[in-house]
C-alpha positions as CSV (number, residue, x, y, z in Angstrom):
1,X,0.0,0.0,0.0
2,X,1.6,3.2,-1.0
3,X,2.6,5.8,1.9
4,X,-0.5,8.2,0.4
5,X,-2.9,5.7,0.6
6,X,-1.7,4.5,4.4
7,X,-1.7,8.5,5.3
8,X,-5.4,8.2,3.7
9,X,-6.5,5.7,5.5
10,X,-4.9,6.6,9.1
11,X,-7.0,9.8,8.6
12,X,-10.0,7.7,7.5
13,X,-9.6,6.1,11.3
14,X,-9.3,8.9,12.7
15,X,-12.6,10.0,11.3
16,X,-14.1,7.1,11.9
17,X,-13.4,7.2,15.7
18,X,-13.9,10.7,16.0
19,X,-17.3,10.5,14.0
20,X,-16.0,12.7,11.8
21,X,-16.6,12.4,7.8
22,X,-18.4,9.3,8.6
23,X,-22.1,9.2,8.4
24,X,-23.9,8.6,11.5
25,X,-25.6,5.7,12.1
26,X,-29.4,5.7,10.8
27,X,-32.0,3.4,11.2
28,X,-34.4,4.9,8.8
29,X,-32.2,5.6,6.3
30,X,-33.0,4.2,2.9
31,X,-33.4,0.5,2.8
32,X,-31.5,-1.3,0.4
33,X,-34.1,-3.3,-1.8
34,X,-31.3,-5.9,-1.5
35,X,-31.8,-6.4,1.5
36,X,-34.9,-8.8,3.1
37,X,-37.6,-6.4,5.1
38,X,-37.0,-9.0,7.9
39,X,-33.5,-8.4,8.1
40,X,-32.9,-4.6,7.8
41,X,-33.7,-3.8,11.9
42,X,-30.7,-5.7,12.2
43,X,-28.3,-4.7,9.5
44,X,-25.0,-3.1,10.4
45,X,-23.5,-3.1,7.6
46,X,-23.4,-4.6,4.0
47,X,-21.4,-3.8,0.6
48,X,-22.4,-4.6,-2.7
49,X,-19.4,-3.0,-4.2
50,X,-21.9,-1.0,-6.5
51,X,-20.9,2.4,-4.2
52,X,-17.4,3.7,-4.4
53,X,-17.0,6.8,-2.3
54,X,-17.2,10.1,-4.3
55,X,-13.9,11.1,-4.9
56,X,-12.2,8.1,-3.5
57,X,-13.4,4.8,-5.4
58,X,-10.6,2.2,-3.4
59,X,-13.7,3.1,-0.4
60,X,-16.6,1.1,-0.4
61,X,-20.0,3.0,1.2
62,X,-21.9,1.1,3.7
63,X,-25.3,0.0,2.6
64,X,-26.3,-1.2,6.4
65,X,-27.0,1.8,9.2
66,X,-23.6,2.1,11.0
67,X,-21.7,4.5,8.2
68,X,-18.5,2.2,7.7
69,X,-16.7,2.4,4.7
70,X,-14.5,-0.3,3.6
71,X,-10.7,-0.3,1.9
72,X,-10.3,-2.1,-1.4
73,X,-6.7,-3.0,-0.3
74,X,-4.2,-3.4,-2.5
75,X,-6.4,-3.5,-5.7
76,X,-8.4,0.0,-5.2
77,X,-11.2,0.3,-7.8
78,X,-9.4,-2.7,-9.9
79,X,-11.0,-4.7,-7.3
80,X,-14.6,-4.0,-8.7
81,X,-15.4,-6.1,-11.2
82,X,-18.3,-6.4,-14.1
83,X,-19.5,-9.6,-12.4
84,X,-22.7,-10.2,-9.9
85,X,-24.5,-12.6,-7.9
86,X,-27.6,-11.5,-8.4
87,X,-30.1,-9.6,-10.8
88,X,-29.8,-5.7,-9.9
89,X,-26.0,-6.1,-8.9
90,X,-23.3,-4.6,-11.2
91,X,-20.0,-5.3,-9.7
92,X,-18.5,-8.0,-7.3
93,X,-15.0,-7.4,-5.5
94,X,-12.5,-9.6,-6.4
95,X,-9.5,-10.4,-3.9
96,X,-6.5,-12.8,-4.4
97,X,-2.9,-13.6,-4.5
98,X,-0.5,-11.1,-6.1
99,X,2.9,-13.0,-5.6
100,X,3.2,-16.6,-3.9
101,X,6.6,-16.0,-3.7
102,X,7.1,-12.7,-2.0
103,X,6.1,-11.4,1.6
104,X,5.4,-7.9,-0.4
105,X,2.1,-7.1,1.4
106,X,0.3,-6.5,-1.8
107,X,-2.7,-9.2,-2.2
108,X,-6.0,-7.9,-2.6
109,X,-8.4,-7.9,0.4
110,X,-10.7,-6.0,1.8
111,X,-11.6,-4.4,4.9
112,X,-11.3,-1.5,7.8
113,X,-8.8,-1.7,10.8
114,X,-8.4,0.6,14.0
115,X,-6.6,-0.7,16.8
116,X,-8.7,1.4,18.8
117,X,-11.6,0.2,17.8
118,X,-14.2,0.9,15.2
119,X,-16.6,3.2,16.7
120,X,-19.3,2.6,14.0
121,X,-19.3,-1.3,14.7
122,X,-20.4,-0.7,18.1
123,X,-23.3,-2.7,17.9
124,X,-21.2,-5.9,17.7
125,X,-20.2,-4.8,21.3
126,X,-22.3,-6.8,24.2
127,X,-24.0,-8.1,21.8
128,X,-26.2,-11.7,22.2
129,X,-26.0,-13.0,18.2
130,X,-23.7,-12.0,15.0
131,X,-24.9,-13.0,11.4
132,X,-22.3,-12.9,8.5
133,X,-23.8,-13.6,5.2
134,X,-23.0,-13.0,1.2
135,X,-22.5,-14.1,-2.2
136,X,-19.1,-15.9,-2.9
137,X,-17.5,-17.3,-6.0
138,X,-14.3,-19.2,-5.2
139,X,-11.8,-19.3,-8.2
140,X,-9.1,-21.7,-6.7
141,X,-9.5,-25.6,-5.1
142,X,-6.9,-25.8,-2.2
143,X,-5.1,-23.0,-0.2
144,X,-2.6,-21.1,-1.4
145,X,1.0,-20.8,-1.2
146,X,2.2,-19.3,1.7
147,X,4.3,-16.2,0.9
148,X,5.8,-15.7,4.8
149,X,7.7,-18.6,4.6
150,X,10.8,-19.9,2.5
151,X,9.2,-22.9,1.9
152,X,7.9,-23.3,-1.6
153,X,6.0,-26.3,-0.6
154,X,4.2,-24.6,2.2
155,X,0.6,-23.2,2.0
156,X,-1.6,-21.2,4.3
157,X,-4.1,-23.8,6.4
158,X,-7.3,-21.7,5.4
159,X,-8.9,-19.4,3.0
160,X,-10.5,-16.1,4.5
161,X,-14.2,-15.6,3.1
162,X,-15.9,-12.7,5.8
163,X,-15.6,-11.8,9.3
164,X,-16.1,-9.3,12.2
165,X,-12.9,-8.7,13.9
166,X,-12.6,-8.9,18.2
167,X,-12.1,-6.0,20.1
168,X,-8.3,-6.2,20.8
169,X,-7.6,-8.2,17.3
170,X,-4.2,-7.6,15.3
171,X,-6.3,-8.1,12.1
172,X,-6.3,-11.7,12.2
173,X,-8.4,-12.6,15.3
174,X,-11.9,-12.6,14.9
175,X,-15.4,-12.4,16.7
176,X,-17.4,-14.2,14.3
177,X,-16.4,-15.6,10.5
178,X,-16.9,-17.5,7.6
179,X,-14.4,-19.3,6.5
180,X,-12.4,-22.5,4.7
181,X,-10.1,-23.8,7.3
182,X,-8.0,-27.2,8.2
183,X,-9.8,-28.8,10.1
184,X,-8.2,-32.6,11.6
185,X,-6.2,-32.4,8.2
186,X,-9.3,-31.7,5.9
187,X,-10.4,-28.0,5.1
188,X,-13.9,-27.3,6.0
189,X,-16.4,-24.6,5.4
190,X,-16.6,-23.4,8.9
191,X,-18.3,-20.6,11.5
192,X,-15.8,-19.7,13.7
193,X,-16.8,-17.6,16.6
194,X,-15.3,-16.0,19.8
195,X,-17.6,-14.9,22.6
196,X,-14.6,-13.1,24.9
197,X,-11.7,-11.0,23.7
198,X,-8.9,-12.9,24.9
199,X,-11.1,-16.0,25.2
200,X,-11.4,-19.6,23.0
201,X,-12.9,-19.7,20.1
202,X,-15.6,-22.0,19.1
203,X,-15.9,-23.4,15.0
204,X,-18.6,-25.5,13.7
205,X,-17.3,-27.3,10.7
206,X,-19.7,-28.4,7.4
207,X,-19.3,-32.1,7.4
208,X,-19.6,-31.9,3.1
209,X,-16.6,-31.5,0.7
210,X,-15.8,-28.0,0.6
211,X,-15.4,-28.1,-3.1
212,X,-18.9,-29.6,-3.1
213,X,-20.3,-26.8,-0.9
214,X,-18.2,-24.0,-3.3
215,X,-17.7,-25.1,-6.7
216,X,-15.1,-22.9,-8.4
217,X,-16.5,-20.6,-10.5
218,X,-20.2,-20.9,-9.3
219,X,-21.5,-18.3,-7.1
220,X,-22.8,-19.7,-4.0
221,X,-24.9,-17.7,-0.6
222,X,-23.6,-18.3,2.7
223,X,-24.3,-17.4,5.8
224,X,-23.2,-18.0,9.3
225,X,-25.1,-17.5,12.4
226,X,-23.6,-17.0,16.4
227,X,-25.9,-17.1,19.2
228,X,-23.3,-16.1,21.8
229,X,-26.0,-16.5,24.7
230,X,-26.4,-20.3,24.1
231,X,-23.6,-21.1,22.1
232,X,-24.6,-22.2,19.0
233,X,-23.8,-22.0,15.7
234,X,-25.4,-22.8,12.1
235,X,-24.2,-22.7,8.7
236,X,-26.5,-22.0,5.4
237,X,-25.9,-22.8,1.6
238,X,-28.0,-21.6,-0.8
239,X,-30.5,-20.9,1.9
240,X,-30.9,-24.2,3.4
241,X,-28.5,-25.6,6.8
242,X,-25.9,-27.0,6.4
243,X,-24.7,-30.1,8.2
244,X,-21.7,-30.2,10.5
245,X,-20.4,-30.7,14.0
246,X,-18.1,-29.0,16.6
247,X,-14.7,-28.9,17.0
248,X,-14.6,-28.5,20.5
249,X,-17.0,-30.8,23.2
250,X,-15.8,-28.5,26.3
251,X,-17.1,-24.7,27.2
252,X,-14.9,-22.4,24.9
253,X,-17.0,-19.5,25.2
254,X,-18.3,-20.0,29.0
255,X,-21.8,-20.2,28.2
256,X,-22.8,-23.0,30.9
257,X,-22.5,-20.5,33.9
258,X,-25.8,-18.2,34.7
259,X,-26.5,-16.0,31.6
260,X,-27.2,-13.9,29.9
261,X,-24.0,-14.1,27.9
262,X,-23.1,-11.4,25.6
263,X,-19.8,-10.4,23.6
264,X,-17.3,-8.8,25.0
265,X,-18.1,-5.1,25.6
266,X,-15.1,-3.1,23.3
267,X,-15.3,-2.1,19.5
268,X,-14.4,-4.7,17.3
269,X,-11.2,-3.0,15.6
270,X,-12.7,-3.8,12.2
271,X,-13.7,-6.0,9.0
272,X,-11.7,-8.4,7.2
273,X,-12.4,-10.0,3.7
274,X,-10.7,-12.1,1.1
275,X,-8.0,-12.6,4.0
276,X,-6.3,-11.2,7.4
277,X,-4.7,-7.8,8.4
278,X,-6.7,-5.4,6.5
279,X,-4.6,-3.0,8.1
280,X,-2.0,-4.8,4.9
281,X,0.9,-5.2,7.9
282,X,0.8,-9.3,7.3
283,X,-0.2,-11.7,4.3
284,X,-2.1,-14.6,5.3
285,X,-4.9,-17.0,3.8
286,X,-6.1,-14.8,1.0
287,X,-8.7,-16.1,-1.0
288,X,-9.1,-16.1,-5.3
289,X,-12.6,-15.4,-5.0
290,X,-15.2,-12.7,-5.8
291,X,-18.0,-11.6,-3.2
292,X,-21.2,-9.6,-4.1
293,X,-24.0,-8.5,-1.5
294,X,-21.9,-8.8,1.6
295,X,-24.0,-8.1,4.8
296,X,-23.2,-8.2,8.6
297,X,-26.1,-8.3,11.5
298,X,-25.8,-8.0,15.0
299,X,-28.8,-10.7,15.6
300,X,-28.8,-14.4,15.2
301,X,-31.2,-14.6,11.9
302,X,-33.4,-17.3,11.7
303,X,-33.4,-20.0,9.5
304,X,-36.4,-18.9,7.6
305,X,-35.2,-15.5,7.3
306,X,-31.6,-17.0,5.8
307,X,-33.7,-18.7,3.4
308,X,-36.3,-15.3,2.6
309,X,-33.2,-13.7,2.2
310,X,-31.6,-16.1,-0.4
311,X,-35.2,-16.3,-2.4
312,X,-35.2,-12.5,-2.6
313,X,-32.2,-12.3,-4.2
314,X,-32.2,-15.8,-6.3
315,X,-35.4,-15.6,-7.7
């Protein structure tokens, strides 16, 4: 990222902290008609990649209430592509691998970073459920090569899809995420969730093929759900749930004491998508993919409103 675009976006966080140059949050703003009527009390935020900022199109606008723009890293309005997902849609973003070779900080991702926190993603703060959901279109069949190591043979053990970042993460720990990951020695679409900053995470892992579950080159909805009072989580494909299982047996997120249990109370320091460190300090499990109709929810969304919300857009 070139020292211009790092000075831009250090002032971006600044505004963003300060609630300055950001727009407020608004729950009667326009509605997206994207966007499910039974989903938009809940929406945060959501990108369709259709909405550069005015005079700066390597920022994303928010389509949800909280305000909070996005960084096409790396790739700046390259990253926005004449694909889509879905009928009204004009543009996916497209992230991926630059060099395998190099550490050079230059794959495209996307996302927002402030290591104070993002003050516009406070509703992810002491919060009971997360929803991460979106379009994705996966152009690659394994993980890719890592680029941190000297080992030509070596590749990352995951691909990054979408996540919410925790409230003391360095850009790679999260508070709820989609994402392909090794799981036991076999990479699984999972929901991978922490309750606590600090604390254990939780992942429930789809039990089908990955490459079943994301064909490459097809565009497939997911969604992830984290009901952080209970503990549960669900995955959804194309609307419908997805089978799986846990990774852990024990209490990771300390749900089996009194309740109610709620996130940890601190900003989440940001978004990440099509892999880690939005803040572009570190390289690590980018993802050859393109992503339309992104959308992040500070509720636990019901199965039938998953599937309303697929139908809306499919049909």
């Amino acid at each position: 990222m070139s020292t211009a675009r790092r000075a831009a976006v250090s002032l971006l966080a600044i505004g963003v902290l300060a609630g300055v140059g950001t727009p407020p949050a608004q729950a009667d703003r326009h509605a997206s008609p994207d966007v499910h009527p039974a989903l938009r009390t809940h929406l945060v935020a959501a990108y369709d990649f259709d909405h550069p900022v005015p005079g700066d199109p390597a920022l994303e606008r928010d389509q949800g209430r909280s305000g909070t723009e996005i960084e096409l890293v790396n790739g700046g309005a390259a990253m926005r592509v004449p694909d889509h997902a879905y009928r009204g849609s004009r543009n996916a973003v497209q992230t991926r691998q630059v060099d395998p070779i190099g550490a050079g900080n230059d794959d495209w991702k996307a996302g927002t970073w402030s290591a104070s926190g993002v003050r516009t993603l406070r509703a992810f703060s002491a919060t009971a459920g997360t929803t991460v959901m979106g379009w994705f279109k996966l152009n690659m069949d394994s993980p890719l090569p890592n680029s941190t190591t000297a080992d030509p043979d070596d590749r990352y053990n995951a691909i990054g899809l979408a996540g919410v970042l925790t409230g003391d993460s360095d850009g790679h720990g999260v508070r709820a995420l989609l994402e392909l990951i090794d799981v036991d020695g076999q990479v699984r679409l999972v929901a991978l969730g922490r309750r606590l900053d600090g604390g254990n995470s939780q992942t429930f892992a789809a039990t089908q093929d990955w490459r079943e579950l994301l064909p490459v080159g097809q565009w497939v909805h997911l969604a992830a759900t984290f009901d952080f009072d209970t503990g549960a989580l669900a995955l959804y494909r194309n609307g419908e749930p997805v089978d799986g299982f846990y990774t852990r047996t024990d209490d990771p997120w300390l749900v089996s004491r009194p309740g109610p249990h709620l996130t940890s109370a601190s900003d989440p320091r940001g978004i990440k998508i099509g892999g880690s460190f939005p803040q572009d300090t570190v390289e690590r499990n980018p993802c050859d993919c393109r992503m339309d109709g992104l959308m992040f929810l500070d509720s636990v969304v019901s199965a039938n409103d998953v599937r309303r919300q697929y139908r809306h857009l499919a049909r």
